[in-house]
C-alpha positions as a LaTeX table, in Angstrom:
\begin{tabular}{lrrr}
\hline
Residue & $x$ (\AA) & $y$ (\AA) & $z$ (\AA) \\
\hline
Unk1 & 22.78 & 8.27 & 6.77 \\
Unk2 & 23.05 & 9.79 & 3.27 \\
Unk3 & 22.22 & 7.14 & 1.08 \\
Unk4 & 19.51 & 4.06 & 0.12 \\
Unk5 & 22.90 & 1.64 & 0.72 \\
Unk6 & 23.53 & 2.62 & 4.20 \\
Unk7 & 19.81 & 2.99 & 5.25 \\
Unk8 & 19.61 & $-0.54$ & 4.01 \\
Unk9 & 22.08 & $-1.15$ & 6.08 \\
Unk10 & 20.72 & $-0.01$ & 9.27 \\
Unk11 & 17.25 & $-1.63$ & 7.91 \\
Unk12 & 18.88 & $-5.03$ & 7.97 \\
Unk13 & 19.83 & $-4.83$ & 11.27 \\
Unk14 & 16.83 & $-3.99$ & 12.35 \\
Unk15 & 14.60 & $-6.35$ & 11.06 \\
Unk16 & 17.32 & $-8.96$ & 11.92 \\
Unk17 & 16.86 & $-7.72$ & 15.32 \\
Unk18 & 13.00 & $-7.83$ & 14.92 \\
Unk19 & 13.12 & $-11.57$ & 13.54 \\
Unk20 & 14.82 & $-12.81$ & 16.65 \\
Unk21 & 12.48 & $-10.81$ & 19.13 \\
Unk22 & 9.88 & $-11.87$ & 17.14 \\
Unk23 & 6.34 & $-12.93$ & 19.27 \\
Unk24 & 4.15 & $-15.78$ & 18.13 \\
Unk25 & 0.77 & $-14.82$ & 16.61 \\
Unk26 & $-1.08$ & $-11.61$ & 14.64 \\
Unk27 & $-0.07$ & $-8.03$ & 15.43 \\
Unk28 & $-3.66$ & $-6.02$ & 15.37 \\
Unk29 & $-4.54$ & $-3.56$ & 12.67 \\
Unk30 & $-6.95$ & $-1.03$ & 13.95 \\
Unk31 & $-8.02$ & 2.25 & 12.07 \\
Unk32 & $-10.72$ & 5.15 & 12.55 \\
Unk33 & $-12.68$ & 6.54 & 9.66 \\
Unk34 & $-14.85$ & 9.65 & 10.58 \\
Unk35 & $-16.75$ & 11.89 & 7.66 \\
Unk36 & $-16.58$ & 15.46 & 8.87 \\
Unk37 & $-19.58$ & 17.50 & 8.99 \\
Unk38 & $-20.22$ & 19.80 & 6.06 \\
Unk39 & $-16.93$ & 18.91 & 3.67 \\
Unk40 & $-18.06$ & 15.00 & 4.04 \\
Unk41 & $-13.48$ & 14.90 & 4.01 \\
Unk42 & $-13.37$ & 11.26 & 5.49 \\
Unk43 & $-10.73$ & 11.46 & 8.40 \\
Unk44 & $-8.39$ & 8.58 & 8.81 \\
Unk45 & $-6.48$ & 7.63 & 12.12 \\
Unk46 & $-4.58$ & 5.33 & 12.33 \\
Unk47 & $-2.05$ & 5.34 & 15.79 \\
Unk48 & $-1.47$ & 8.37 & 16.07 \\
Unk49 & $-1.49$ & 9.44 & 12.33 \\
Unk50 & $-4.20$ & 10.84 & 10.31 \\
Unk51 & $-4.41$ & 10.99 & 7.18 \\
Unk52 & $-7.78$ & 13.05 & 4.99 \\
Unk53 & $-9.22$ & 11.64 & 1.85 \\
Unk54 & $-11.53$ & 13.76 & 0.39 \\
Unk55 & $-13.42$ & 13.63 & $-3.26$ \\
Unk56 & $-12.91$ & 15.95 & $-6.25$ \\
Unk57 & $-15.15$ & 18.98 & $-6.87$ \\
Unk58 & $-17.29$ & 17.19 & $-9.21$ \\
Unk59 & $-18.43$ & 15.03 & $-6.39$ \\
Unk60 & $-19.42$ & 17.16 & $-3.98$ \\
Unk61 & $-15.93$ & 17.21 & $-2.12$ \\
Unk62 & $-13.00$ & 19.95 & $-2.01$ \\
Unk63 & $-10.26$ & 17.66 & $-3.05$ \\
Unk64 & $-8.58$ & 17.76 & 0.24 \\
Unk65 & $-6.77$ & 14.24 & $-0.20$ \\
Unk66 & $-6.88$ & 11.55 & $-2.47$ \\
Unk67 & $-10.29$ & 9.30 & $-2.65$ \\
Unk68 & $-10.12$ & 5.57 & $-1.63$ \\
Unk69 & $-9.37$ & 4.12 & $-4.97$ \\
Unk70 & $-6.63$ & 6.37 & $-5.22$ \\
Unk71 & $-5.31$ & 5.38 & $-1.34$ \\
Unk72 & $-5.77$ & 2.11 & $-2.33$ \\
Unk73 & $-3.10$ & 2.27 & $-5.35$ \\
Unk74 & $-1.10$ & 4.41 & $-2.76$ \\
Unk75 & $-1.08$ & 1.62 & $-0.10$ \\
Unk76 & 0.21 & $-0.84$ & $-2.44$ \\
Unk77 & 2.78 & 1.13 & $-3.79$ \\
Unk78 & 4.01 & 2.01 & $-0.33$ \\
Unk79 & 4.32 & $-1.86$ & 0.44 \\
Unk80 & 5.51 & $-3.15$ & $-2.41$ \\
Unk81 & 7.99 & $-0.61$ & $-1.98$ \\
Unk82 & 8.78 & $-1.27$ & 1.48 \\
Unk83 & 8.89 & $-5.08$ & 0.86 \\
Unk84 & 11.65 & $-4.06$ & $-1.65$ \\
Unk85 & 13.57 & $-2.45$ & 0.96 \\
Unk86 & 13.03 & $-5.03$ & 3.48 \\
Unk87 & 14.44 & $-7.76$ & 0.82 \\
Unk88 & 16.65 & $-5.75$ & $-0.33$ \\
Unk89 & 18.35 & $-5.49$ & 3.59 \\
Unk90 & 17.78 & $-9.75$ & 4.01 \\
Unk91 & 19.19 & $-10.43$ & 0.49 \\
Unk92 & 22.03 & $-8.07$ & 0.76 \\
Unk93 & 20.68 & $-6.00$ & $-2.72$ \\
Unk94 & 22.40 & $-2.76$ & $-2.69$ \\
Unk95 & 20.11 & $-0.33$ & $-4.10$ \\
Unk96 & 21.20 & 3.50 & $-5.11$ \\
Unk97 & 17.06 & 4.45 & $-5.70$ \\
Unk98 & 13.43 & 2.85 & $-5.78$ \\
Unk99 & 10.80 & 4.18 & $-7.06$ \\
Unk100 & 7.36 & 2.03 & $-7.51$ \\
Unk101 & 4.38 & 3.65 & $-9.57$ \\
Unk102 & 1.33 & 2.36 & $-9.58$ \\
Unk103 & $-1.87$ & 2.63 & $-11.88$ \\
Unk104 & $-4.95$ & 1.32 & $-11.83$ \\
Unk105 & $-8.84$ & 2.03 & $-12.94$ \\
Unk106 & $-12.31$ & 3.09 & $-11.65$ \\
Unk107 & $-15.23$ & 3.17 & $-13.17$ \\
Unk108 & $-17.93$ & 5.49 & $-11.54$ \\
Unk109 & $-20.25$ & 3.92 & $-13.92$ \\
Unk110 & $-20.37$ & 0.81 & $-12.42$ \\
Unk111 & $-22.76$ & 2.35 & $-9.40$ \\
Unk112 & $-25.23$ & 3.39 & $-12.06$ \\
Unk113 & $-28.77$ & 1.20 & $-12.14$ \\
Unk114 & $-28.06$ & $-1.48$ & $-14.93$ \\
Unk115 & $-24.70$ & $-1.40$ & $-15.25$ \\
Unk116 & $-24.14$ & $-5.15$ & $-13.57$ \\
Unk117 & $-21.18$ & $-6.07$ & $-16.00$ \\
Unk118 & $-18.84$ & $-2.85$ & $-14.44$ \\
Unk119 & $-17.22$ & $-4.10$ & $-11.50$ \\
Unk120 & $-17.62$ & $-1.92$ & $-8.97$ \\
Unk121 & $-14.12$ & $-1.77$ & $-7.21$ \\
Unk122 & $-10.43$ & $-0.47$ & $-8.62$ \\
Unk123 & $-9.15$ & $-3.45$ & $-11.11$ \\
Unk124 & $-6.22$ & $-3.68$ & $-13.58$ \\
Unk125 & $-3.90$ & $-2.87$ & $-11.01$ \\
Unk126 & 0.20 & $-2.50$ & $-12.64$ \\
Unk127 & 2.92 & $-1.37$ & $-10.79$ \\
Unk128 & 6.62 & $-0.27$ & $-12.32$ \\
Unk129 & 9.58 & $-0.51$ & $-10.19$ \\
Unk130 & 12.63 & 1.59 & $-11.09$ \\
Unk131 & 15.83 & 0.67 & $-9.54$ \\
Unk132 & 19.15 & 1.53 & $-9.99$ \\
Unk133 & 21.53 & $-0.68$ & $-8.48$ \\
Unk134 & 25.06 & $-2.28$ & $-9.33$ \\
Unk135 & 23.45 & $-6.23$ & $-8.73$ \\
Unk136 & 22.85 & $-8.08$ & $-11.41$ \\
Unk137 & 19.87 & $-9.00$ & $-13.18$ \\
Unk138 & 19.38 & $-12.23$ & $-11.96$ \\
Unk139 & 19.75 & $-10.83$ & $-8.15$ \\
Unk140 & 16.99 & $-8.05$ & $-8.97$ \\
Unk141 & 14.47 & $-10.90$ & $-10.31$ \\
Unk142 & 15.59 & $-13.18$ & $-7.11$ \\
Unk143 & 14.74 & $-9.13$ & $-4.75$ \\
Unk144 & 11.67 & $-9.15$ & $-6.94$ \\
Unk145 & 10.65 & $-12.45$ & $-6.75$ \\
Unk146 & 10.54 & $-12.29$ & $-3.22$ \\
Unk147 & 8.79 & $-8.97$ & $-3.30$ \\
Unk148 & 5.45 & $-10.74$ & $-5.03$ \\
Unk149 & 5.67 & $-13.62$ & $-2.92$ \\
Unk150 & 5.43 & $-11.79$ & 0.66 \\
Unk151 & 4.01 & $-8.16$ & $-0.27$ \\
Unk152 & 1.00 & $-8.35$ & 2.19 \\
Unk153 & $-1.09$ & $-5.62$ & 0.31 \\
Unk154 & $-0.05$ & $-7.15$ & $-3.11$ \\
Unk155 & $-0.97$ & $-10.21$ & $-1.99$ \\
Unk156 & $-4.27$ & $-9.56$ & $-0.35$ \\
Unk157 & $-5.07$ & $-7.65$ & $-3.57$ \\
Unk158 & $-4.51$ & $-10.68$ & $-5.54$ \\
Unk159 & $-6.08$ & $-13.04$ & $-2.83$ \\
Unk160 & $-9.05$ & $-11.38$ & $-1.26$ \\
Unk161 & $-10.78$ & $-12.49$ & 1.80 \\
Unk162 & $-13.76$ & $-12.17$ & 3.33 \\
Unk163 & $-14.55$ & $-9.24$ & 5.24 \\
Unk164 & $-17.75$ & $-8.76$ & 7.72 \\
Unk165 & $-19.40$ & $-5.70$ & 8.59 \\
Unk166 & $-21.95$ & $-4.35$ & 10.98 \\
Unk167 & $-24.37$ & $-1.89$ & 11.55 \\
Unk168 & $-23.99$ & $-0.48$ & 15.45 \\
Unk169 & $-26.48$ & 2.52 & 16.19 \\
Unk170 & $-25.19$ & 5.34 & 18.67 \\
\hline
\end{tabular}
């Protein structure tokens, strides 16, 4: 496999393999965050992956990975852009590259006393896809189309829930 057209290739096969051996109801999410001793580096595991976000210097951290706002623009990048290639496969898109940057902004000042009006989580979230592929442009805005309208990260970005926490002492 040397090229994006013949992993999509394979990639359509498999998720047309993974549609019909499909089970009914939610696959489980689980993940593990630990804050090491000393550093404060927050460990992430996830399966058997982990992955270390850390804060910069002028937070008390050693810049050992990215912080969580930054994650969270890395998550959605790395769905939208597997979506893309997932749509691409179903659609039958051939795509020579794909690249998605994202951007967004945080404002530290919004944990200051009195700053109510600074929201206090990443907003103004953009992202840029650059493809270059020999479809046309109405098949690209049909691929993207259907990109924004089953990206699970984009889309819980864009339609949060609630989530509930808990204290548990050990």
């Amino acid at each position: 496999m040397s090229t994006l057209r013949e992993y999509l290739k394979q990639k359509r096969a498999a998720l047309l393999e993974r549609r019909a051996a499909a089970s009914d109801g939610p696959v489980p999410l689980h993940a593990t965050v630990t804050a090491e001793g000393r550093s404060g580096v927050r460990r992430i595991r996830i399966r058997e992956h982990q992955i270390l976000s850390d804060s910069r210097a002028d937070f008390a951290g050693y810049d050992l990975g990215p912080g969580s706002p930054e994650l969270q623009a890395g998550v959605l990048g790395s769905c939208v852009t597997h979506i893309f290639l997932i749509k691409a496969a179903e659609l039958e898109v051939p795509l020579d590259s794909l690249a998605v940057d994202v951007r967004a902004e945080y404002d530290p000042r919004a944990q200051l006393p009195g700053n109510t009006d600074v929201p206090v989580y990443p907003q103004n979230f953009r992202y840029e896809v650059k493809i270059d592929s020999p479809a046309s442009d109405e098949d690209l805005a049909r691929l993207h189309a259907e990109v924004e309208r089953v990206c699970p990260i984009l889309n819980l970005i864009r339609n949060p829930q609630e989530i509930k926490g808990e204290i548990v002492r050990v």
